[in-house]
C-alpha positions as CSV (number, residue, x, y, z in Angstrom):
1,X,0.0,0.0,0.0
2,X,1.3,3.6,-0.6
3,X,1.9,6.2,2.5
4,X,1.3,9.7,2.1
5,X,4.6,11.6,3.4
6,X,5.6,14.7,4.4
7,X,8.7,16.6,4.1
8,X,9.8,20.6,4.6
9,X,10.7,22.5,1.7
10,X,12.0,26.0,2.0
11,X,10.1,25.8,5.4
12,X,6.4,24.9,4.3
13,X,5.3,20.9,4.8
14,X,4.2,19.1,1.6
15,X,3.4,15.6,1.1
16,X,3.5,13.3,-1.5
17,X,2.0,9.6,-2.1
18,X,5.0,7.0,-1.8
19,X,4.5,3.8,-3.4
20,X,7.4,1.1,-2.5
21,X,6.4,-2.5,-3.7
22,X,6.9,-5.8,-1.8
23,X,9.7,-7.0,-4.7
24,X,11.4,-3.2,-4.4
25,X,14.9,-3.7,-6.4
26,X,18.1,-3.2,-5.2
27,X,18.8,0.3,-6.1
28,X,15.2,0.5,-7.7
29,X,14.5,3.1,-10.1
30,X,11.8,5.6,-9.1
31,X,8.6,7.3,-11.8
32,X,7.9,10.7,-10.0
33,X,4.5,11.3,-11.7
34,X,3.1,15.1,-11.1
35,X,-1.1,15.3,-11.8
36,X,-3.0,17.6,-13.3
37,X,-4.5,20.8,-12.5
38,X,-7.5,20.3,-10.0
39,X,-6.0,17.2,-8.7
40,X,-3.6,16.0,-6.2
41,X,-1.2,13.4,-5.6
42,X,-3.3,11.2,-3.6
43,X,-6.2,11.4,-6.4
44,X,-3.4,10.8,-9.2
45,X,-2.0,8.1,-7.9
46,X,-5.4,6.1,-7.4
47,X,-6.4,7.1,-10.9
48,X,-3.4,6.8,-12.7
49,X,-0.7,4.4,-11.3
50,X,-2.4,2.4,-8.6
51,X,-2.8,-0.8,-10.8
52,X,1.2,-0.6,-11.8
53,X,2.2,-2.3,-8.7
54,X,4.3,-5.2,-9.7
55,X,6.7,-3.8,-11.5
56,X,9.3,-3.7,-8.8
57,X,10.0,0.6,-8.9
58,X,9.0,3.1,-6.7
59,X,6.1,5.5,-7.5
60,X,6.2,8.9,-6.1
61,X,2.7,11.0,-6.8
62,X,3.6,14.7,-5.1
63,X,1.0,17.6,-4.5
64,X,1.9,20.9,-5.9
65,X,2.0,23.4,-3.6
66,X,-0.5,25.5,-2.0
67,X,0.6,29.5,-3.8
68,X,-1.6,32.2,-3.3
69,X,-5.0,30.0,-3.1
70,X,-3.2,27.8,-6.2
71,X,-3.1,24.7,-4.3
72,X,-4.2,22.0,-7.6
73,X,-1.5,23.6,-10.3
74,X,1.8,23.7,-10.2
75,X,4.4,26.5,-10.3
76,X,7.0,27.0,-12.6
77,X,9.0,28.8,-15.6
78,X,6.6,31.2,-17.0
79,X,4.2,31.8,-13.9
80,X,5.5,35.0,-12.6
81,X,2.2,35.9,-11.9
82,X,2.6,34.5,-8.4
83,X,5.5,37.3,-7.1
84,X,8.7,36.3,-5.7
85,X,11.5,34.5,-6.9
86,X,11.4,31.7,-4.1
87,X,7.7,31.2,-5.2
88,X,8.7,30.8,-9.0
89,X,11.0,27.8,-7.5
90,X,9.4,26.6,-4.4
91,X,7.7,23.3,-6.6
92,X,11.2,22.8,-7.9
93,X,12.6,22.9,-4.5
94,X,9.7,20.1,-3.6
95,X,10.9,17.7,-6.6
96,X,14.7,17.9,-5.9
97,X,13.9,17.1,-2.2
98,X,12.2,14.2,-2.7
99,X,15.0,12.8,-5.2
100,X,17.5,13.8,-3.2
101,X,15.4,11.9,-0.1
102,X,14.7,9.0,-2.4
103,X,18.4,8.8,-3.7
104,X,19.4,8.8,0.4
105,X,16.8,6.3,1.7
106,X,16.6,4.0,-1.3
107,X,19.7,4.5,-3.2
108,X,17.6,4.5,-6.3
109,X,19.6,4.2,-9.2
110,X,17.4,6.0,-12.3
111,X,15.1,8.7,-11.6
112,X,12.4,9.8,-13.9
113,X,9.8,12.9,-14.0
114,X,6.9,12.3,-15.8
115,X,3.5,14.6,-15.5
116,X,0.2,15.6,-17.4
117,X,-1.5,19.0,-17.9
118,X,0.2,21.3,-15.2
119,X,1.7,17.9,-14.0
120,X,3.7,18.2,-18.1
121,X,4.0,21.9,-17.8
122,X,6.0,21.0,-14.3
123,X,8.2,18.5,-15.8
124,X,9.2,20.3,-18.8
125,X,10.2,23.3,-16.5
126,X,12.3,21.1,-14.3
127,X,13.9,19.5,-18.0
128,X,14.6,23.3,-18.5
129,X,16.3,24.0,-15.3
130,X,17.5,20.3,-13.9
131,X,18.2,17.9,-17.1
132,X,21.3,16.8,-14.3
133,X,18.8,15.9,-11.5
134,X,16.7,13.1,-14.1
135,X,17.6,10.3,-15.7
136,X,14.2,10.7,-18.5
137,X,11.4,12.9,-18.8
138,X,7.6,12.1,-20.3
139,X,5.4,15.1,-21.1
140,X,1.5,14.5,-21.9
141,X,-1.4,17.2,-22.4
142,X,1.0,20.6,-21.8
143,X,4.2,21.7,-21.8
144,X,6.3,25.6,-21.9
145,X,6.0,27.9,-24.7
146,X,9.1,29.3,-26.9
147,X,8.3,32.2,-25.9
148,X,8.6,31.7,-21.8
């Protein structure tokens, strides 16, 4: 069964579903899956990813963040609309920590970002600024402008 966690980013607690099978690998790899707008990471993962199971990775559904009455979309490259620098990043600060954690705890070996609608607009932004961080990226429904 998956747990809902919590961890402190940049001083505010977010969560995030954590899925770790039975047959987990030795240095697994881990599918961080970010939902859509209106949705969170508890309602992703039961849509989306709860029948995957058995495939022996680690499924992480997080919740975007809660900025300015946002709380269902999340932040990134091209929402200045929500004022400071730190809230431009915040969501990006939420992803890296829970690699980082993930990398610590399970010493997963492959790391992949993968998100629809806001969840794809999300993952292209962190392709954008942390390529490094990832070891693939899948995009479905959304993704940045040229222009941002």
């Amino acid at each position: 069964m998956p747990t809902l966690e919590k961890i402190i980013v940049d001083g505010v607690e977010r969560e995030y579903v954590l899925y770790v099978p039975k047959n987990v690998l030795t240095s697994p790899d881990v599918i961080i899956s970010c939902h859509g707008g209106s949705s969170n990471g508890s309602g992703w993962w039961s849509r989306s990813w709860s029948k995957h199971t058995e495939q022996g990775f680690i499924i992480v559904c997080p919740t975007a963040g809660n900025h300015q009455g946002q709380s269902d979309n999340w932040v990134c490259i091209g929402d200045d609309k929500y004022g400071s620098a730190l809230d431009l990043k915040i969501d990006e600060h939420f992803l890296l920590a829970i690699v980082s954690s993930l990398k610590a705890k399970y010493q997963a070996s492959k790391v992949f970002l993968t998100g629809f609608s806001s969840g794809a607009k999300m993952t292209h932004s962190m392709y954008l600024a942390q390529a490094d961080k990832f070891d693939g990226f899948g995009m479905s429904g959304q993704g940045i402008r040229e222009d941002m």
